[in-house]
C-alpha positions as CSV (number, residue, x, y, z in Angstrom):
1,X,93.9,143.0,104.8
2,X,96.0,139.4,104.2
3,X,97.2,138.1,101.5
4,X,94.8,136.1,99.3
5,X,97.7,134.6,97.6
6,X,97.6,130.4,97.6
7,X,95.3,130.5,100.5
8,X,92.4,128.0,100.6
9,X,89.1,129.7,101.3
10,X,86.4,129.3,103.8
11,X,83.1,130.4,103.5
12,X,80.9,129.5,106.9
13,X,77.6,130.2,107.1
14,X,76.6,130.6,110.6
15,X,73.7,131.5,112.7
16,X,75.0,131.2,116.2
17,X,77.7,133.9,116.9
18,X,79.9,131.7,119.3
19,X,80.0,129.0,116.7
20,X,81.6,130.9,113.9
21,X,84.1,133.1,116.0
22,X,85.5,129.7,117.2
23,X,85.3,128.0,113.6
24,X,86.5,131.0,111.8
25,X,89.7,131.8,114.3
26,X,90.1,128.0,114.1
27,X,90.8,127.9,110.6
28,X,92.5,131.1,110.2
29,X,95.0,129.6,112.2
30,X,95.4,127.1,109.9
31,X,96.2,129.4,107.0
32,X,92.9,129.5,105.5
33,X,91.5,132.7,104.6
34,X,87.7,132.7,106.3
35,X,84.9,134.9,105.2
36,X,81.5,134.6,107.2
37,X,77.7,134.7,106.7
38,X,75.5,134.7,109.7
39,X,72.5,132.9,107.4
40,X,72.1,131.2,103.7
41,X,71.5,134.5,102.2
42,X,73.8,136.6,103.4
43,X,76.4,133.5,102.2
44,X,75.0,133.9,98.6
45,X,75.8,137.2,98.7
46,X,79.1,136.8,100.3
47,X,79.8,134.3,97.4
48,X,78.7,136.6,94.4
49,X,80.6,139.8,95.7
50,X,83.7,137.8,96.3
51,X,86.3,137.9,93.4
52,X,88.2,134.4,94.2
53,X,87.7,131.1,94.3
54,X,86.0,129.7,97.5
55,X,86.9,126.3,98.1
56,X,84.8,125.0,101.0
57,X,81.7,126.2,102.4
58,X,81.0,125.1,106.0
59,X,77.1,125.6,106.2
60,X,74.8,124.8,109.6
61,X,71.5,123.1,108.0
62,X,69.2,125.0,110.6
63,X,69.5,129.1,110.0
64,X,67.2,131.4,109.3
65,X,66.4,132.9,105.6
66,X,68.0,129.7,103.6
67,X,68.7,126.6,105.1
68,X,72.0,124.8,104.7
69,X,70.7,122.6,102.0
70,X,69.1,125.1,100.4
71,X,72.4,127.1,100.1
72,X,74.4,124.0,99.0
73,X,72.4,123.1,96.3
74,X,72.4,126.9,94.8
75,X,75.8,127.6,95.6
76,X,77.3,124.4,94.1
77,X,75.1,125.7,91.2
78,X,77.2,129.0,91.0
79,X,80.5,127.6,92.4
80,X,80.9,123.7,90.4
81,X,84.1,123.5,92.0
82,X,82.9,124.7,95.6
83,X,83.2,121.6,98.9
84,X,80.1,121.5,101.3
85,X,80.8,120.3,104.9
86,X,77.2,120.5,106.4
87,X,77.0,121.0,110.4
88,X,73.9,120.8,112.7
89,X,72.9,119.8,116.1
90,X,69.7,119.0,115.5
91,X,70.6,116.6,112.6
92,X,72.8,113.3,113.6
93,X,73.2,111.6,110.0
94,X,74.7,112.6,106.9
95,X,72.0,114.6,104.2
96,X,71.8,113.6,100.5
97,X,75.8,112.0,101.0
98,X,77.0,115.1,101.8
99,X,80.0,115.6,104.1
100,X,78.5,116.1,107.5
101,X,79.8,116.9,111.0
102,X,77.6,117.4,114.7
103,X,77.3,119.9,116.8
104,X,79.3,120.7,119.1
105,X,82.1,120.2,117.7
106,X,85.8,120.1,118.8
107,X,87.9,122.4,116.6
108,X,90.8,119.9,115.6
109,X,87.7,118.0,114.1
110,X,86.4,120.7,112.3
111,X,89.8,121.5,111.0
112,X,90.7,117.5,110.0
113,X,87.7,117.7,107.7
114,X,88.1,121.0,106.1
115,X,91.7,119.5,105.2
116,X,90.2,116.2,104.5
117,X,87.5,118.0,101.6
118,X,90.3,120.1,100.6
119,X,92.4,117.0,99.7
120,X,89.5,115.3,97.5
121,X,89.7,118.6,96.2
122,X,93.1,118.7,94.5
């Protein structure tokens, strides 16, 4: 299992399989420590059963269950401190000012903005 230790922490909520293996090894090659979801619910529960903080939540708007906005707005309600990056390929324009990034995606983009959110973070 890795280390946790002064690792940020990913949370992606993803419906399309391909999507999150690439986004997940992605970032775990970065040093972040990535935990998955394949919908909104599954992410809520991901959240509540995980000890740590989560730092970032990369969410798809269009999944089954819970949408993406639906799961921002409740986790940000469990997790203050939590960061949303929203993704979609249906939607082309930022939601409710919310950090926002098209599908498909290149990696090294996905990766600039986790660090970017990260940042704003600290």
């Amino acid at each position: 299992m890795p280390k946790r230790a002064n690792r940020p922490v990913v949370l992606i909520a993803e419906d399309e399989g391909l999507v999150m293996t690439v986004a997940r090894m992605a970032l775990e090659r970065e040093g972040y420590l990535v935990l998955t979801a394949g919908d909104g619910e599954e992410a809520l529960d991901v959240s509540r059963k995980f000890p740590g903080s989560i730092h970032a939540l990369v969410a798809d708007v269009s999944m089954p269950k819970m949408d993406g906005i639906e799961l921002r707005k409740r986790i940000v309600a469990e997790r203050p401190g939590i960061k949303v990056l929203l993704t979609s390929a249906f939607v082309h324009t930022p939601i409710q000012g919310c950090p926002f990034l098209s599908k498909p995606f290149d990696v090294s983009v996905l990766k600039e903005r986790i660090r970017r959110l990260l940042i704003t973070a600290a």
